[in-house]
Structure formats: structure tokens, C-alpha cells
C-alpha positions in Angstrom: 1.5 26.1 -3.1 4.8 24.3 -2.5 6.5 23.5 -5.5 9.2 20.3 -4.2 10.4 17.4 -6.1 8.6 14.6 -5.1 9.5 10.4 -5.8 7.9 8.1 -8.1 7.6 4.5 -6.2 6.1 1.4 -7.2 4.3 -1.7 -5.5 3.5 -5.3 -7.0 -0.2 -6.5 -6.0 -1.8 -9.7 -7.6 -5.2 -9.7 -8.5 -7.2 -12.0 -6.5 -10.2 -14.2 -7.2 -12.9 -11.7 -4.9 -11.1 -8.7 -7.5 -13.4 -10.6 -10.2 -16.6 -9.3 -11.6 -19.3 -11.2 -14.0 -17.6 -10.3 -16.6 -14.6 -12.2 -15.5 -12.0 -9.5 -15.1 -11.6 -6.4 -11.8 -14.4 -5.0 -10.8 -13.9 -1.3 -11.3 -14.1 -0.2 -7.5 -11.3 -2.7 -7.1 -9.1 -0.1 -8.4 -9.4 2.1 -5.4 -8.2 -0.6 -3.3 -5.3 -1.3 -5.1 -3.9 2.2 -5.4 -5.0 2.7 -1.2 -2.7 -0.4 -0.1 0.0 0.7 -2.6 -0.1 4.0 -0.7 -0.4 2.1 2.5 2.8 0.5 2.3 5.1 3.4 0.4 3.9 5.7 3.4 5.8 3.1 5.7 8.5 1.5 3.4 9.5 5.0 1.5 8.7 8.0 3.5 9.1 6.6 6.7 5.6 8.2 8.2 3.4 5.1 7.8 -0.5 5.8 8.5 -0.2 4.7 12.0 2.0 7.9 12.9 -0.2 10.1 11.4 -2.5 8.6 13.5 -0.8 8.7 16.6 -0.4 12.5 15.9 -3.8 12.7 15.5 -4.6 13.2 11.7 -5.7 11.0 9.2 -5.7 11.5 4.9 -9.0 11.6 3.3 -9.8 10.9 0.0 -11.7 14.0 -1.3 -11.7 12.9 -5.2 -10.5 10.5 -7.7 -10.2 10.6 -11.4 -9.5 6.9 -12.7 -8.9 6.3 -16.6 -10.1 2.5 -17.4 -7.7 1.4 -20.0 -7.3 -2.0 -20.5 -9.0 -4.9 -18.0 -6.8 -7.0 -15.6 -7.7 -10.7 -15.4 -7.8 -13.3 -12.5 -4.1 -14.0 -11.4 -2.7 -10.8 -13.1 0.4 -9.4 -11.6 0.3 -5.4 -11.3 2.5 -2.7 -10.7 0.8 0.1 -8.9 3.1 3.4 -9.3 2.1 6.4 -7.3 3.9 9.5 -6.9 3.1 13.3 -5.0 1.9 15.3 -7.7 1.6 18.1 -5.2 1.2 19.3 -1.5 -0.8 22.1 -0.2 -1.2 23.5 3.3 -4.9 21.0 2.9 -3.7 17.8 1.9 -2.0 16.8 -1.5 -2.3 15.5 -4.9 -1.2 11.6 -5.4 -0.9 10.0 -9.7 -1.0 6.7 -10.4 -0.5 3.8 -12.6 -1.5 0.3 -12.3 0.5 -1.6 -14.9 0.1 -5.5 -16.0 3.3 -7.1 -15.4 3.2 -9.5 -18.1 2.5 -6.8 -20.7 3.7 -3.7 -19.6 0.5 -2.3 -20.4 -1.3 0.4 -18.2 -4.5 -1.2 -17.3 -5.7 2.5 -15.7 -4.2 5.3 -14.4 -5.4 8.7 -12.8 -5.7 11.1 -9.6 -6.5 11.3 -6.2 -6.9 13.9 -4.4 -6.2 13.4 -0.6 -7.6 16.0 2.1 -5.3 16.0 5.8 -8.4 15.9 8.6 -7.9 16.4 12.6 -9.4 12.6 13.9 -11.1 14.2 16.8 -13.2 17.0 15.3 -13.1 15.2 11.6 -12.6 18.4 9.9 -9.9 19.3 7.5 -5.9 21.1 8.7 -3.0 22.1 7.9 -0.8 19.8 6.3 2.6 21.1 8.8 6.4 21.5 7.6 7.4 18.1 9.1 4.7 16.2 6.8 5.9 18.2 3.7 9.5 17.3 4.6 9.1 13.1 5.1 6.8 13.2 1.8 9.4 15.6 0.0 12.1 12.6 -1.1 
């Protein structure tokens, strides 16, 4: 196991009216998406190895699990701050925390783990996560 320090960043994402459920607040699968195109744009913006150049070398990340604590329910129009960081990296793939936060309170509306597996696109099976991956994501 590599044992680097690894960075804390954070997105802002607005919930939207398709987010709503009948219950009138996220749907719970919403969640997902949220922490996906927080990691979407801090692959680009902080680590400078967006999810196109992983694609053009010809590997892609794939979620193998998620553990998502439901705390308190965001609402139509709700600001968020999504915070991920690198828990860990392995030679497989790596370990990614979050938070997603309500702006207006502060509050952390759920947080949790996922669990991200590094695949080869053409035969779709899992690889080595290489030293130059580990060195872009180790900031």
C-alpha cells in the first residue's frame, strides 16, 4: 500500500429540480451523481489528469463500492459543497471520502466512501494503477 499525503478539495453543485423525489427533497441515488461530477472536475481543475487522459491512455476508474451515510435531506434550490479527498491508492485503484455539505447551514447532509477500481478500456478488466497516476493524484 502507498502511504502518501493526499489533498482535500471541494466543489459547489446546486440541487436541481430533476434531484427532487415525492417526498420533495434528493432522491438518494442523486448522491452518486453529485460526488461523480465533483470528482469529474477536481481530476481536471486539481490534479491536472482529467478523465479524458485517462482515457486517451486507455484506462478508465470504476466504481467497485460505495458506502453513503444519509444525514440530513437537501431541498430544491440547495447549494452544496461536495468535498472529496484520496483516502488511499493501491497498485488496483484507490479509495476517495466525501462530504456533501449544505451551504446555508453548514450541515453535512451525507458523507461516505467510494471505492474506485483502475480497468484497461479494451479488455475491461482491472490494472495496475502506474507511478505517474500515483504522482498527479499525490498533491
Amino acid at each position: 500500500m502507498i502511504t502518501n499525503e493526499y489533498s482535500i478539495f471541494e466543489t459547489e453543485l446546486t440541487v436541481r429540480p430533476d434531484d427532487i423525489d415525492m417526498f420533495n427533497h434528493v432522491h438518494n441515488s442523486k448522491y452518486l451523481d453529485y460526488v461523480l461530477a465533483a470528482r469529474y472536475e477536481q481530476m481536471e481543475k486539481y490534479y491536472n489528469m482529467s478523465w479524458e487522459t485517462f482515457e486517451k491512455m486507455g484506462y478508465g476508474w470504476v466504481v467497485a463500492k460505495v458506502t453513503i451515510n444519509f444525514k440530513r435531506p437537501l431541498k430544491m434550490g440547495d447549494k452544496m459543497i461536495v468535498r472529496t479527498g484520496i483516502l488511499e491508492m493501491n497498485e488496483k485503484g484507490s479509495n476517495v471520502q466525501f462530504e456533501i455539505i449544505n451551504k446555508t447551514t453548514g450541515k453535512v447532509s451525507s458523507d461516505g466512501i467510494f471505492d474506485y477500481v483502475m480497468i484497461d478500456l479494451k479488455t475491461q478488466r482491472s490494472c495496475k494503477v502506474n507511478e505517474e497516476m500515483i504522482k498527479a493524484y499525490s498533491i
